[in-house]
C-alpha positions in Angstrom: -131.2 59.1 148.3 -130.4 57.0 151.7 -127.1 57.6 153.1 -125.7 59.3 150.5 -126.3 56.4 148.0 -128.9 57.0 145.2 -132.1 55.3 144.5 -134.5 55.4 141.5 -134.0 55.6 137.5 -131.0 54.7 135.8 -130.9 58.2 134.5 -130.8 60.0 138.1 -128.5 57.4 139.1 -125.8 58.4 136.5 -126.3 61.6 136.9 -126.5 62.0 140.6 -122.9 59.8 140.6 -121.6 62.0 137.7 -122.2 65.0 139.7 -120.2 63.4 142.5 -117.4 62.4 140.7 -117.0 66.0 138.8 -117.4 67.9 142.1 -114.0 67.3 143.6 -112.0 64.3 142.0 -110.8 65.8 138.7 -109.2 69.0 140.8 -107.2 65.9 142.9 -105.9 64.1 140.0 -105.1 66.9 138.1 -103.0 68.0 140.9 -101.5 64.9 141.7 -99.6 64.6 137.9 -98.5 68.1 138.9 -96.8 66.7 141.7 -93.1 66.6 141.8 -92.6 62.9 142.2 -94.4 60.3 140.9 -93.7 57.8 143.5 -95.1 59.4 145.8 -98.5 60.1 143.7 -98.8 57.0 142.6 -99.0 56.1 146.0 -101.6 58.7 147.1 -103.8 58.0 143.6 -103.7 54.3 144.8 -104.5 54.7 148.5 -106.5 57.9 148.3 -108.3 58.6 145.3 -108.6 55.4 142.8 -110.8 52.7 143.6 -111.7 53.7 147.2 -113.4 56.4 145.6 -116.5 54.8 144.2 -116.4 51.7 146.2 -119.3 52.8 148.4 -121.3 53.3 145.3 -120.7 49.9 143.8 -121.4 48.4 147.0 -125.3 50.2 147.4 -126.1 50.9 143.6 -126.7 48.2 140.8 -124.1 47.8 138.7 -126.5 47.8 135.2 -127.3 51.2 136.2 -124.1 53.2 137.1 -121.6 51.5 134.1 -121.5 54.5 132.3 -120.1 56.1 135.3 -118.0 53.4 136.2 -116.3 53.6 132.7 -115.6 57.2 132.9 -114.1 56.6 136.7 -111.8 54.3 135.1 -111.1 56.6 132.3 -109.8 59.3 135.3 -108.0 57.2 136.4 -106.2 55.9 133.3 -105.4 59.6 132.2 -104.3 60.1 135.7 -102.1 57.9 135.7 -100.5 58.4 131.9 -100.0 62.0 133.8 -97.8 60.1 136.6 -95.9 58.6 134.4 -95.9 61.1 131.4 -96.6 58.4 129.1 -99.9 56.9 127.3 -100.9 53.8 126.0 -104.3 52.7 124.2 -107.6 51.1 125.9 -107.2 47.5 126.6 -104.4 46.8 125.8 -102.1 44.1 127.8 -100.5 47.2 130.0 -103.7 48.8 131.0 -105.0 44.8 131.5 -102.1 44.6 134.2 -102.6 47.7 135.4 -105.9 47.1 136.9 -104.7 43.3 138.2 -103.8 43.3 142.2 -100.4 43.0 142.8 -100.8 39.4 143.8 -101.5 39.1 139.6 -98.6 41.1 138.8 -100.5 44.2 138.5 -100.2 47.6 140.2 -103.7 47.5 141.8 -105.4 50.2 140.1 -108.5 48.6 140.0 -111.1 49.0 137.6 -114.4 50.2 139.0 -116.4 48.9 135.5 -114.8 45.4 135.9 -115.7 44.9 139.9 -118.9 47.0 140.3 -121.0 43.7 139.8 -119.3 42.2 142.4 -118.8 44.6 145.1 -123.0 45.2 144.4 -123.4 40.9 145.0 -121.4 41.0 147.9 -123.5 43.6 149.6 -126.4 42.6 148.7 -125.8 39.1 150.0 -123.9 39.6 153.1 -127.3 42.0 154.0 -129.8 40.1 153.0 -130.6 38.0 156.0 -130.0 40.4 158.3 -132.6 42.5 155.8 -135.2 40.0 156.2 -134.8 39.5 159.8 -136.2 43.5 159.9 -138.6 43.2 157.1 -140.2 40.0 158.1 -140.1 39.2 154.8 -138.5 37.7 151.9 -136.4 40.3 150.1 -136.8 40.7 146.1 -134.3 42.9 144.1 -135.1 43.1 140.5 -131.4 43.8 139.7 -129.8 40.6 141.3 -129.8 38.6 138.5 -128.5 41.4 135.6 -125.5 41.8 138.4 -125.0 38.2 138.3 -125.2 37.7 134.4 -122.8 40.9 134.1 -120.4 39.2 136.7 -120.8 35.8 135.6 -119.7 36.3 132.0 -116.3 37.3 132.9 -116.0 34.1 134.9 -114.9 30.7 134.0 -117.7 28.2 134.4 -115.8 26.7 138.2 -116.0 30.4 139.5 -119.3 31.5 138.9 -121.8 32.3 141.2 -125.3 30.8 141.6 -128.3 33.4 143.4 -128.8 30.7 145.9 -124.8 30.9 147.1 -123.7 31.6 150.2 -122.5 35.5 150.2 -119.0 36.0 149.5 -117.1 38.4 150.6 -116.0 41.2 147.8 -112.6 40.3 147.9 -112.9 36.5 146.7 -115.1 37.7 144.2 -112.8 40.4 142.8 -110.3 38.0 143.0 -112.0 35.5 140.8 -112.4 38.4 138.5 -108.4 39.0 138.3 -108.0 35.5 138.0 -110.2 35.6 134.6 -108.7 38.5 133.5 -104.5 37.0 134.3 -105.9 34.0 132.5 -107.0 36.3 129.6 -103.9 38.1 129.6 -102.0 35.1 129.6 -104.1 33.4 126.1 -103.7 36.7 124.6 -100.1 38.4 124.8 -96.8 37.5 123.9 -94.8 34.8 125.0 -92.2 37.6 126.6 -95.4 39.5 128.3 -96.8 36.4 129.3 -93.8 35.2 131.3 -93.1 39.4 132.6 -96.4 39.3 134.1 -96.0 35.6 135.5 -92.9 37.0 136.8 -94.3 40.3 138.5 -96.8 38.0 140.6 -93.7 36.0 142.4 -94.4 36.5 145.8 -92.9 39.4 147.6 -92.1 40.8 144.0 -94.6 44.0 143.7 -93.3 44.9 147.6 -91.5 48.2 145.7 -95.3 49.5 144.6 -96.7 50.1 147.9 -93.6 51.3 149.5 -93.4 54.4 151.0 -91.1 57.0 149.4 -88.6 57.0 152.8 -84.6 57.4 152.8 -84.2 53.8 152.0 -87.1 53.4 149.8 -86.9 56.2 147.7 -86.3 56.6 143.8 -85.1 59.4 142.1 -88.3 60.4 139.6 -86.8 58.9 136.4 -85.8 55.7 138.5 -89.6 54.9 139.4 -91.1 56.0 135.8 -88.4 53.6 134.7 -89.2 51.0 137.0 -92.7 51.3 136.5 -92.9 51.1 132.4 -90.6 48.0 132.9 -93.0 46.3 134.9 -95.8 47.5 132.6 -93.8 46.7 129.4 -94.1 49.8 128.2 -91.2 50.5 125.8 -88.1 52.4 127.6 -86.2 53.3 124.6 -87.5 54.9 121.3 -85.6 52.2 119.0 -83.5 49.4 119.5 -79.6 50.1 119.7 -76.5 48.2 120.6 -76.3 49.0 123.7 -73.6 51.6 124.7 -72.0 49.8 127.9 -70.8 47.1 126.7 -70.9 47.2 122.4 -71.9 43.7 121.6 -75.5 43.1 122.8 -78.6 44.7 120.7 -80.4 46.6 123.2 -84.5 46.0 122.6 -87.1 48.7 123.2 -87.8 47.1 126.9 -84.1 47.3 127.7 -84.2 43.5 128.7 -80.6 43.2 128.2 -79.4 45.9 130.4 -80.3 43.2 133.8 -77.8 41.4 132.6 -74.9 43.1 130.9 -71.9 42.0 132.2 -70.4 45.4 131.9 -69.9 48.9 134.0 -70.0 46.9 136.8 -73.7 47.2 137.4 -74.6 43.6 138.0 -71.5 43.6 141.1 -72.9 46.6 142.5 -76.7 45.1 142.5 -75.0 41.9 144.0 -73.7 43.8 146.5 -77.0 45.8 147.7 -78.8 42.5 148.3 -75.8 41.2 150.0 -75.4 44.2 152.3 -79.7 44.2 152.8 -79.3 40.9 154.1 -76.5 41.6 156.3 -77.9 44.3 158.3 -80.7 41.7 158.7 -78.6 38.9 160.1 -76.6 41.6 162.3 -80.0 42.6 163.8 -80.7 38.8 164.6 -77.6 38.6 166.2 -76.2 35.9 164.0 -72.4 37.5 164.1 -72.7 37.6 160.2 -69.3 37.5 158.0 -68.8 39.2 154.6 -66.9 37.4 152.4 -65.6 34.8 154.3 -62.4 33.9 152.9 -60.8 30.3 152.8 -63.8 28.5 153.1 -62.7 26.1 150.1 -59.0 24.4 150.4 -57.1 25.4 147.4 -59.4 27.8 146.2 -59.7 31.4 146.0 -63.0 30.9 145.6 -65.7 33.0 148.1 -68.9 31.3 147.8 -70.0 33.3 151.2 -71.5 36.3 150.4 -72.5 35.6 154.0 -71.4 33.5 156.3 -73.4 32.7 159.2 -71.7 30.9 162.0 -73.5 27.8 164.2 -76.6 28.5 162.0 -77.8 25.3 162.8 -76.8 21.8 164.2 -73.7 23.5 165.3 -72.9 24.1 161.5 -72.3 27.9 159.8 -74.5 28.6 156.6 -72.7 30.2 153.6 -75.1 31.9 151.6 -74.5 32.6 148.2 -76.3 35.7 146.1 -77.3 36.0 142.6 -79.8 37.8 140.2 -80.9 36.4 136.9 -83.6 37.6 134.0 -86.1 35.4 133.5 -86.7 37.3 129.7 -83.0 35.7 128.4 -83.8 33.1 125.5 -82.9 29.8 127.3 -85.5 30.7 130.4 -88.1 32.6 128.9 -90.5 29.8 127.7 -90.7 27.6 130.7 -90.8 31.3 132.6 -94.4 32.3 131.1 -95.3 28.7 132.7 -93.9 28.5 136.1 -93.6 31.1 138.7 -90.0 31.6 140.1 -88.6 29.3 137.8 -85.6 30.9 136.4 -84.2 31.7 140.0 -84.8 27.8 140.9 -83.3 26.6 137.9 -80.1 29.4 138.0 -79.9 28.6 141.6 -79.5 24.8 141.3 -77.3 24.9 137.9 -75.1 28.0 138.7 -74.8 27.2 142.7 -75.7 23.9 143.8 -74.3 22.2 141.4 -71.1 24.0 141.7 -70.8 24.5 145.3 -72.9 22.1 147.7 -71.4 19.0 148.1 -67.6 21.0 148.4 -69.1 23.3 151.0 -70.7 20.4 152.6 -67.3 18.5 152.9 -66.0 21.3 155.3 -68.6 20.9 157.5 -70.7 23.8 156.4 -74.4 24.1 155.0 -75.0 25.9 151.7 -77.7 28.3 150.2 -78.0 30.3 147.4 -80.7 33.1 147.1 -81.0 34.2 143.8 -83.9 36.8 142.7 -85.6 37.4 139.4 -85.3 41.0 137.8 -88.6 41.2 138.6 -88.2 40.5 142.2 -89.0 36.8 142.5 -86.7 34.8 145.1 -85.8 31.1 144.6 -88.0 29.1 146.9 -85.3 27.6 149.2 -84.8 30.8 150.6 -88.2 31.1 152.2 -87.1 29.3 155.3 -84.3 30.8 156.1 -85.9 34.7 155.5 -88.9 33.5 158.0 -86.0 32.2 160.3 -84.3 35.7 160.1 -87.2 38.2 160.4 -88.6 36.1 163.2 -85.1 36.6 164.6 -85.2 40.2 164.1 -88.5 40.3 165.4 -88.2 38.8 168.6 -84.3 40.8 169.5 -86.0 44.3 168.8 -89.4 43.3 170.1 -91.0 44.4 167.3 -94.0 42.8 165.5 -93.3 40.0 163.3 -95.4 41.7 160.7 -93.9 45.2 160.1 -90.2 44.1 160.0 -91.1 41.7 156.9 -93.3 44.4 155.8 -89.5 46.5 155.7 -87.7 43.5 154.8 -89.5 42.9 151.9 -90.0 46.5 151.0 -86.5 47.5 151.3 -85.2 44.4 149.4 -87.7 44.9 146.8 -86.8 49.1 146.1 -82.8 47.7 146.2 -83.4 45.2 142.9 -85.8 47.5 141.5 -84.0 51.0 141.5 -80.6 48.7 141.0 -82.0 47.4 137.0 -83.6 51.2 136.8 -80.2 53.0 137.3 -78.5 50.0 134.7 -81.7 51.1 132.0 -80.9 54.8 133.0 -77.0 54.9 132.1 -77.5 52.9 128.9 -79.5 55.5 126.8 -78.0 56.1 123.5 -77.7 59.7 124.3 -75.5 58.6 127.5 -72.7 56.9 125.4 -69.0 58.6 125.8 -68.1 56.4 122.7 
């Protein structure tokens, strides 16, 4: 053993790791689904005591001989997590597939140690290997290169593989390869409604609610986060399919896909409202002098396109900027949805706002935005520029790093939408009807 990394047979390496892994992980994760809040053990599971937990021994040990151990990490951490959320679902199957993507893939970043263990071993070896041989005098041979590089290659598409004589790579491009293939296999393999969910989930900015911490403003309620997180899994909500009991004329499926867009119980005004009010308190810490609800902005209309208006936003011209949030799982979006990131909001945005308000905003002198967001977080992508605009504002009035506030932007923003759809899934169980 060197440094706490062991060396010799296959056998003493799987049993040495073995013993490590028994000593004092089980006791953690059994007491973290005993935890009173989920959120908040997700988030230690995935900082503390998932992946981060065996990464060392990927990184020194061959892969070919500590799979078996690899495979029961993962299977620790599967169960963990089916304790979290107090729900279980089979081996390889699309949710535990997107489980172990990064969030950047629509996952929730519970990485799998089997999957990466070839190429955290690579990277090591490669990123040493000069610096090896500079010691040694001497060219380097290691027996289990090539088995590593077979085991990782055939998970890759021919463009991403990875030749001995490359230059080394860091861990993170080659794990990221590896999600790659895997979001690629995900996508050839599920259903056209899982295919565009998970597309969805990897909108920029959309998985911001997974990492955040459980705080005042980012907090959920227990059933609000399991909710929130079988949604984004597509783990079924509901035991069958009813009509659903807000509004009596839509069938409610078993994912609850409905309930982001029932018209009803005023749900969809209140969730309006939140983003509104987020960005507000934004544009009030830039200093913009932001309005809510401008009225008269249109002659001869009682029309209030302004969910914010924003006055001498540039040019000498105010900005009205108009809100929305649309499901990209509705029957007229959800095909070119599982083919195009963000493109329901870009296509609700031009169809339900442009086209309806620009060129009569524009005639009173004003310019027009809408921001309209996925239920699965996404933003449309003419929005970009004027959140940079913002945060940089915000940034540079509270002299505060650019970085942290749109870390809280998007955070906040992100726990607003997400325990907004969670609280509409919550109220319409069939057990909640006061029919």
């Amino acid at each position: 053993m060197i440094l706490g990394s062991p060396i010799g047979s296959k056998e003493f390496c799987e049993s040495f790791l073995q013993d490590k892994i028994n000593k004092k992980l089980p006791i953690l994760l059994e007491n973290l689904t005993r935890l009173d809040n989920p959120q908040a053990s997700y988030l230690i599971l995935l900082f503390c005591a998932s992946f981060c937990k065996i990464v060392w021994y990927i990184r020194t040990v061959p892969s070919d001989l500590i799979a078996v151990n690899c495979q029961n990490f993962d299977d620790l951490i599967l169960k963990t997590f089916e304790g979290i959320l107090a729900c279980g679902f089979s081996s390889q199957t699309v949710k535990q597939m997107q489980m172990q993507l990064s969030t950047k893939f629509g996952g929730i970043g519970l990485r799998s140690a089997r999957n990466h263990a070839s190429a955290g071993y690579i990277s090591s070896f490669f990123s040493s290997k000069s610096l090896a041989q500079s010691f040694l005098q001497t060219p380097i041979f290691n027996p289990h290169i090539e088995s590593c590089l077979s085991s990782l290659n055939c998970t890759l598409p021919e463009e991403d593989r990875v030749e001995f004589s490359s230059e080394p790579l860091q861990q993170k491009t080659l794990s990221a390869k590896i999600d790659r293939a895997i979001s690629t296999q995900l996508s050839a393999e599920c259903s056209l409604i899982d295919k565009a969910r998970i597309l969805c989930c990897s909108a920029p900015h959309a998985s911001s609610w997974i990492r955040a911490l459980p705080t005042s403003l980012n907090k959920f309620s227990n059933l609000e986060w399991v909710i929130a997180m079988k949604r984004w899994l597509g783990i079924p909500i509901y035991n069958e399919e009813h009509m659903c009991v807000a509004c009596h004329k839509q069938i409610m499926d078993i994912h609850g896909h409905h309930a982001a867009v029932c018209p009803v119980s005023g749900d969809r005004v209140k969730r309006h409202n939140a983003l509104r009010d987020c960005f507000h308190e934004f544009c009030s810490n830039a200093a913009w002098g932001p309005v809510k609800e401008k009225p008269f902005l249109l002659p001869f209309s009682s029309e209030r396109p302004a969910d914010i208006f924003v006055p001498n936003f540039s040019g000498g011209k105010g900005l009205v900027v108009d809100f929305a949030c649309t499901c990209p799982i509705q029957q007229k979006y959800v095909r070119p949805a599982s083919q195009t990131v963000s493109f329901t909001c870009n296509k609700y945005a031009q169809e339900a706002k442009y086209d309806i308000y620009e060129s009569r905003v524009k005639s009173e002198g004003h310019l027009y935005l809408p921001i309209v967001f996925e239920s699965f977080g996404g933003m449309s992508d003419d929005a970009v520029d004027f959140v940079k605009k913002m945060l940089q504002s915000v940034s540079t009035r509270i002299n505060e790093n650019k970085v942290l506030v749109s870390k809280l932007f998007y955070e906040q923003i992100s726990c607003i939408l997400m325990r907004s759809i969670a609280k509409s899934l919550i109220s319409r169980f069939p057990e909640f009807s006061m029919a």
